[in-house]
C-alpha positions in Angstrom: 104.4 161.8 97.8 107.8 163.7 97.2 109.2 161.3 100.0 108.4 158.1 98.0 109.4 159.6 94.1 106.4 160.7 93.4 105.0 164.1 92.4 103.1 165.9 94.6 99.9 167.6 93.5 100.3 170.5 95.6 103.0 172.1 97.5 104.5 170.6 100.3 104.9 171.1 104.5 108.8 172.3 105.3 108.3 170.6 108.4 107.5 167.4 106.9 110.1 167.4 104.2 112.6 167.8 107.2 111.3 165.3 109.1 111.1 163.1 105.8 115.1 163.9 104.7 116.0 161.7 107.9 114.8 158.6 105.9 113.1 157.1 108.7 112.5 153.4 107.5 109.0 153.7 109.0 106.6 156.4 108.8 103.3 155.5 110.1 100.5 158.4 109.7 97.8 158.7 112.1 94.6 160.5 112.0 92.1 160.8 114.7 88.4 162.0 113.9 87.9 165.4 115.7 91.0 165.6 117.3 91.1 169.4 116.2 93.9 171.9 118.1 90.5 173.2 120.3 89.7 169.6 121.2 93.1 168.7 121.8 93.9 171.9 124.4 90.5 171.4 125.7 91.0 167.8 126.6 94.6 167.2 127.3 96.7 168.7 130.1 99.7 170.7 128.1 102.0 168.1 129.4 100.4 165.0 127.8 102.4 163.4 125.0 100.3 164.3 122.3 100.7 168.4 123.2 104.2 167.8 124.0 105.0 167.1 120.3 103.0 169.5 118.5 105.2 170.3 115.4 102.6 173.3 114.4 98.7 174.4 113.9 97.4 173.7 110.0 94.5 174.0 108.7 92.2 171.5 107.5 90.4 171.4 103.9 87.1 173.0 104.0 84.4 171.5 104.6 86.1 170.8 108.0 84.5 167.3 107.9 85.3 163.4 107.1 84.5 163.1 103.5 86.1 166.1 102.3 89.5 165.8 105.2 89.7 162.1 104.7 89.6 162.1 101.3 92.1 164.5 100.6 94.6 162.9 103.5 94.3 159.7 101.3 95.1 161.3 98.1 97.0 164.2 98.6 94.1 166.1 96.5 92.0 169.0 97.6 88.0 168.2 97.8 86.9 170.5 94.3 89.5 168.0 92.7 88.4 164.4 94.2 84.2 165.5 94.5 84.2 164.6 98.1 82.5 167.4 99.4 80.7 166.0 102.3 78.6 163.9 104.3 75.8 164.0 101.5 75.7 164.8 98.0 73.0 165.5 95.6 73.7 163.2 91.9 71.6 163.8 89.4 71.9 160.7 88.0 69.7 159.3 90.6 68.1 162.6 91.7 69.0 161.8 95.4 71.0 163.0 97.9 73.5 160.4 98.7 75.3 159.6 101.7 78.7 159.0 100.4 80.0 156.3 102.8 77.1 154.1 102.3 75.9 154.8 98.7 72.5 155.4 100.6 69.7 157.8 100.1 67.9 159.8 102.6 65.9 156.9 103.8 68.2 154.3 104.2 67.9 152.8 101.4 70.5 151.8 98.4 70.9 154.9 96.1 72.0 153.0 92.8 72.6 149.6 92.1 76.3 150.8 91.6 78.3 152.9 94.2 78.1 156.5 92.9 81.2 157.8 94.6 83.5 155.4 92.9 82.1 156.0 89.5 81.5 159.7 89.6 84.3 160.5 92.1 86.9 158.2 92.0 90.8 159.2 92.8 93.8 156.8 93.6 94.9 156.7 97.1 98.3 157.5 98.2 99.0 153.7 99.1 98.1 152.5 95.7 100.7 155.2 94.4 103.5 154.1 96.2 103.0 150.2 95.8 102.7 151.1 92.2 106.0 152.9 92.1 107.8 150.3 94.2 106.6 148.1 91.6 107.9 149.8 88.8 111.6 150.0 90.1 111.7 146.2 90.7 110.7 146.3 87.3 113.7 148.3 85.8 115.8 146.7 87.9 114.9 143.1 86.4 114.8 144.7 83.0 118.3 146.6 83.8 117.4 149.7 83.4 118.2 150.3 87.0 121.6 148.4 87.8 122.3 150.1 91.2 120.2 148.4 94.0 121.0 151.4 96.3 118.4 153.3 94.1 115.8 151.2 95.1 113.8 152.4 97.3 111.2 149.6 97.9 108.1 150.6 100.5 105.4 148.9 101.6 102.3 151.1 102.1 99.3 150.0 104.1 96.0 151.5 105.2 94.7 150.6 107.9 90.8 152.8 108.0 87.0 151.3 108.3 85.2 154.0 106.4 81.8 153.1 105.3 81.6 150.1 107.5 79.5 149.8 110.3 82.0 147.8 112.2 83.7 149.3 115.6 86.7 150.8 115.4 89.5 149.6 118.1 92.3 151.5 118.9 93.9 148.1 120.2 93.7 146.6 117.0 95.5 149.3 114.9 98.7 149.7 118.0 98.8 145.8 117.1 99.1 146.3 113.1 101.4 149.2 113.8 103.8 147.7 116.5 103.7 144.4 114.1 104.2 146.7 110.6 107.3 148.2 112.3 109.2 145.2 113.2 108.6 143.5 110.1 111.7 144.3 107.8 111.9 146.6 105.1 110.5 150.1 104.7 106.8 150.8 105.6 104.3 153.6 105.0 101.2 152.9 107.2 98.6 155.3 107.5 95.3 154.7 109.9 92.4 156.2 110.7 90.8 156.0 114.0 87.0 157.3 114.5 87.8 158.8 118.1 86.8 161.3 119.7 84.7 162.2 117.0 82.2 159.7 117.8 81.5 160.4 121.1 81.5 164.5 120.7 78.6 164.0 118.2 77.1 162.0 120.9 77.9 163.8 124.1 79.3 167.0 123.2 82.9 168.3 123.3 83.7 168.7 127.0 82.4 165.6 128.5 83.5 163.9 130.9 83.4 161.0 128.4 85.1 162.4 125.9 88.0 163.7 128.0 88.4 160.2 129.2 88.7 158.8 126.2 91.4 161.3 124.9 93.2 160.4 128.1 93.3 156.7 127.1 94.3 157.9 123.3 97.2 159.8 124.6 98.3 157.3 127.1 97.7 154.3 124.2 99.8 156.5 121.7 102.9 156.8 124.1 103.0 153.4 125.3 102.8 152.3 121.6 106.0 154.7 121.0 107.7 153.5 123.7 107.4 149.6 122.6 108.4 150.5 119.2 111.3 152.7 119.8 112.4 149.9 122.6 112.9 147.4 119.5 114.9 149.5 117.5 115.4 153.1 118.0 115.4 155.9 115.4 113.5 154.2 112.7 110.2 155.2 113.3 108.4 158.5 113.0 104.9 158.8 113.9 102.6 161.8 112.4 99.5 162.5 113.6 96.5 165.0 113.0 92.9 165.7 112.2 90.2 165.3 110.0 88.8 168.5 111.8 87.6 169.7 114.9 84.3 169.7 116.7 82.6 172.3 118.6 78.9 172.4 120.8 76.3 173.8 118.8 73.0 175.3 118.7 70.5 173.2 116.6 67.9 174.5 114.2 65.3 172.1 112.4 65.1 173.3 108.6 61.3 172.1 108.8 60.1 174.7 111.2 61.2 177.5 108.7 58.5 176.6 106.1 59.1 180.2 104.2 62.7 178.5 103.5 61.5 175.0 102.8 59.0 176.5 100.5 61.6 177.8 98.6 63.3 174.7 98.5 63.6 171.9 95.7 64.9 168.6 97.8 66.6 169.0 101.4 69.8 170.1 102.0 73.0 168.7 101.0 76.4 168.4 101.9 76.8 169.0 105.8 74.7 170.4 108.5 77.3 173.3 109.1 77.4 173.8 105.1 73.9 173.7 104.1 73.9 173.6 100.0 70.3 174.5 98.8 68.7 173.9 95.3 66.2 176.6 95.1 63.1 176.7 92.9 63.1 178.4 89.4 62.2 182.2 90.3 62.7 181.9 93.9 65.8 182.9 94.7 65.9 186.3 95.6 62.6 185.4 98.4 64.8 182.4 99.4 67.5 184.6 100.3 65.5 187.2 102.3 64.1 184.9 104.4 67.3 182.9 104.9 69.2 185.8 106.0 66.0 186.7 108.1 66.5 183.6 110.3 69.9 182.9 109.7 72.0 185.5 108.6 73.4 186.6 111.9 75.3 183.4 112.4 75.6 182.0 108.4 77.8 183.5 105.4 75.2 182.9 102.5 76.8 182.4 99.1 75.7 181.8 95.7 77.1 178.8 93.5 79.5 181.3 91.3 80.7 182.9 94.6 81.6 179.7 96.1 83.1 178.9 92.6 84.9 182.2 92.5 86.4 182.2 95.9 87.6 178.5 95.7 86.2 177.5 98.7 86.5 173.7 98.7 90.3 174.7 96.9 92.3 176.2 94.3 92.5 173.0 92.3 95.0 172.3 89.3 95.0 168.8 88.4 91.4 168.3 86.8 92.5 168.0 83.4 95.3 165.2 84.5 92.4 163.8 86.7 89.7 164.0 83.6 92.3 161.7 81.4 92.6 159.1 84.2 88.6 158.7 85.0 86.4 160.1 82.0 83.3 159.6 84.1 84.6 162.0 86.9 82.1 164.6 87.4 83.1 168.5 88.4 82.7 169.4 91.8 80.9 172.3 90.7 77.8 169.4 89.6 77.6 168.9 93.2 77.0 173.0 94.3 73.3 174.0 94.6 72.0 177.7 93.9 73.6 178.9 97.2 75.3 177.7 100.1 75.8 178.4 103.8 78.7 178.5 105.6 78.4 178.0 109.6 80.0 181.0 111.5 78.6 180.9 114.8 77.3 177.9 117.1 73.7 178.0 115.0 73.3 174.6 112.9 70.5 174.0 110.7 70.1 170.2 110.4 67.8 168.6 108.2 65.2 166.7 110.5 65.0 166.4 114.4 66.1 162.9 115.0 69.8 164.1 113.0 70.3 166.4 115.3 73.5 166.2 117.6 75.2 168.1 120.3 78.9 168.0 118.8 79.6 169.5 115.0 81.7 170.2 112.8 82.0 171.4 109.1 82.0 174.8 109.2 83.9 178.3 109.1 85.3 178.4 113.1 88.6 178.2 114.0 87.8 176.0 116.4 86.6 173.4 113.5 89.3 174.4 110.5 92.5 174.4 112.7 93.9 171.0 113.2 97.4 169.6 115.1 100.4 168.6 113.2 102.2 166.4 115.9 105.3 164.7 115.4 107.0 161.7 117.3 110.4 160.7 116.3 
């Protein structure tokens, strides 16, 4: 945001800002679901391109998953300020939980004849933002309030992401709108989001021999695409790419054949499998807890709502109020947060029913999941 004249929400990378003073006419941004620093060593030989330009290990936003990563990649906000917490929420509106992408409840089916996210968590996404400030100069410069062109610094921002859609994602078509973005004159912020590896690690686990072929064709894909753009015109492109999170194997556990903890239990589980947020009945708590930490306790930090609140788990925050003023409908993160919550420390998931369960996750407290690749190609 401090790159196009805008102000940034939170503080900034000192890596980026020096990549960002070279005023590269192009900056395309690139995220690859899963792609964390443990999937990336795992998969790619240390001389592949992508390892070869590591810039530095960050963290990601916690929960370590889409929703929550994604969203805050597209906003520059931290999930306790945008709402998007994960996979599922719980709205009371509709007394459901919702699957965010799809505005569907736990069957299937349509949770509200409006889509709950965009009423109840809405945000504006860094491309809006900078179209809307390109805008304004040309603006002031008609108006002559700006009568030095050189000050006019007009981008064109692009996303280029399939969230929510059930279409396939191809990597050939976003290289195309990239390659075709950078020769295209003027000054260009493209960010897009590619659904790889993740996809398959859900599927077939982390080390597959699947997956490591597919990361192969990523990395070999990504280089060729530098090559042809830098062969055009060189020095006017920088490339940055990361990670929503990582993914790791884990250990499944089906909440249903715990029936102390289910008993305990006002609706299923919300949030992600690897962050389990449970409403609890009226006088239950303390029994829920016992037996939670009975079967789960060696492998799960267990939380209640105000400690999660306290220790600004899903972020430190900040820009509520200025958020409040822009949608009056937004609703506090906090509305979200059940009596307790769970946070995934070992391989141990608890998912929800046994046809959900999968042999790649993500979404909890593990290194492996939270630490993502900040790579840079100039």
């Amino acid at each position: 945001m401090k790159h196009y004249g805008l102000t940034p929400y939170h503080s900034t990378l000192p890596e980026l800002d020096t990549i960002f003073a070279k005023e590269y006419r192009n900056v395309v941004f690139l995220f690859l679901d899963g792609l964390g620093v443990y999937n990336l060593e795992k998969c790619l030989p240390p001389d592949s391109f992508l390892r070869t330009h590591l810039k530095k290990k960050i963290t990601s936003v916690y929960p370590p998953t889409t929703a929550a990563a994604s969203t805050a990649m597209y906003s520059g906000l931290e999930p306790c300020e945008t709402g998007w917490l994960g996979w599922t929420q719980y709205f009371s509106e509709v007394d459901k939980n919702v699957t965010v992408y799809f505005n569907s409840d736990e069957q299937g089916l349509p949770a509200a004849k409006y889509d709950l996210m965009k009423k109840f968590c809405p945000y504006k996404p860094f491309v809006r933002l900078i179209n809307k400030h390109s805008e304004d100069l040309c603006e002031q410069f008609e108006d002559g309030k700006i009568t030095d062109p050189r000050l006019l610094k007009i981008v064109q921002a692009q996303s280029l992401e399939h969230l929510g859609e059930t279409k396939e994602f191809d990597l050939s078509e976003i290289i195309n709108t990239i390659e075709n973005v950078c020769a295209t004159p003027g000054h260009h912020y493209l960010e897009c989001y590619y659904n790889q590896p993740d996809v398959l690690m859900h599927k077939l686990g982390v080390g597959s021999k699947t997956v490591k072929t597919k990361m192969k064709e990523i990395d070999i894909a990504l280089e060729n695409l530098y090559k042809s753009v830098t062969a055009k015109k060189a020095n006017d492109t920088v490339f940055i790419i990361t990670a929503d999170h990582g993914h790791i194997d884990v250990d499944p556990a089906v909440l249903s054949d715990y029936s102390k903890i289910t008993a305990c239990l006002k609706r299923s589980p919300s949030i992600d499998s690897r962050t389990p947020n449970f409403f609890v009945k009226e006088g239950l708590g303390e029994k829920f807890c016992t037996h939670f930490k009975k079967e789960f306790g060696s492998d799960h930090i267990l939380l209640s709502k105000q400690e999660v609140i306290n220790k600004h788990i899903f972020g430190a925050g900040g820009n509520e109020d200025e958020l409040k003023k822009q949608f009056p409908d937004k609703k506090d993160y906090t509305d979200f947060i059940g009596d307790y919550v769970a946070f995934a420390t070992g391989k141990r998931t608890i998912f929800n029913k046994r046809n959900k369960v999968k042999r790649g996750m993500h979404a909890g407290l593990t290194s492996e999941e939270m630490m993502v690749p900040l790579i840079v190609v100039e």
